[in-house]
Phi, psi and omega in degrees: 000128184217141183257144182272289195239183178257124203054038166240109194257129165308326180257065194303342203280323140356087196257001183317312184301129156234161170270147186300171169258002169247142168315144190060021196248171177256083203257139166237127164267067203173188172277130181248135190233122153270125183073014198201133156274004168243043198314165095292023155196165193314316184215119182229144181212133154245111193142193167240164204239126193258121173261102175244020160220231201260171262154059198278133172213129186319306189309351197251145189274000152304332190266347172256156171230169175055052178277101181222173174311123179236211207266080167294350178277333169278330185274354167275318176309327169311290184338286203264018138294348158309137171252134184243160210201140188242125176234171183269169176245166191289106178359293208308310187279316172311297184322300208299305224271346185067067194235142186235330197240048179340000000 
């Protein structure tokens, strides 16, 4: 799928592509696949992925406030109420994922 101009698509009758409400952006609805015509999550590359700026994730302490200490001795008793589990990964989903070590 290739854009000529930005939010102008060869394909127009495609109506998933929109143009974003912030500039210069893209909004698509749906699954996107690099390298692939079957993505199984909003976005799968197949291949390696070049970042050349920042990378925002719930977990990165940037994205959080009021960050403090807590009780390890309460937070190890938790732990070991976790139930923990050791599994295979599926023939099928390794073979797709390039996964060798199931």
């Amino acid at each position: 799928f290739q854009a000529s101009n930005p939010g102008q698509f060869e394909n127009d009758s495609d109506v998933l592509w929109q143009r974003g409400h912030l500039p210069e952006t893209t909004v698509y609805h749906g699954r996107v696949g690099i390298n692939t015509d079957a993505p199984d999550e909003a976005l799968v590359v197949c291949g390696n992925a070049k970042v050349m700026g920042r990378i925002m994730h719930p977990s990165d302490s940037r994205a959080k406030q009021n960050i403090r200490e807590v009780d390890t001795n309460e937070q190890l008793r938790r732990i070991t109420q976790m139930r923990l589990v050791e599994y295979d990964y599926k023939p099928e989903f390794a073979s797709v994922m390039g996964i060798k070590n199931t």
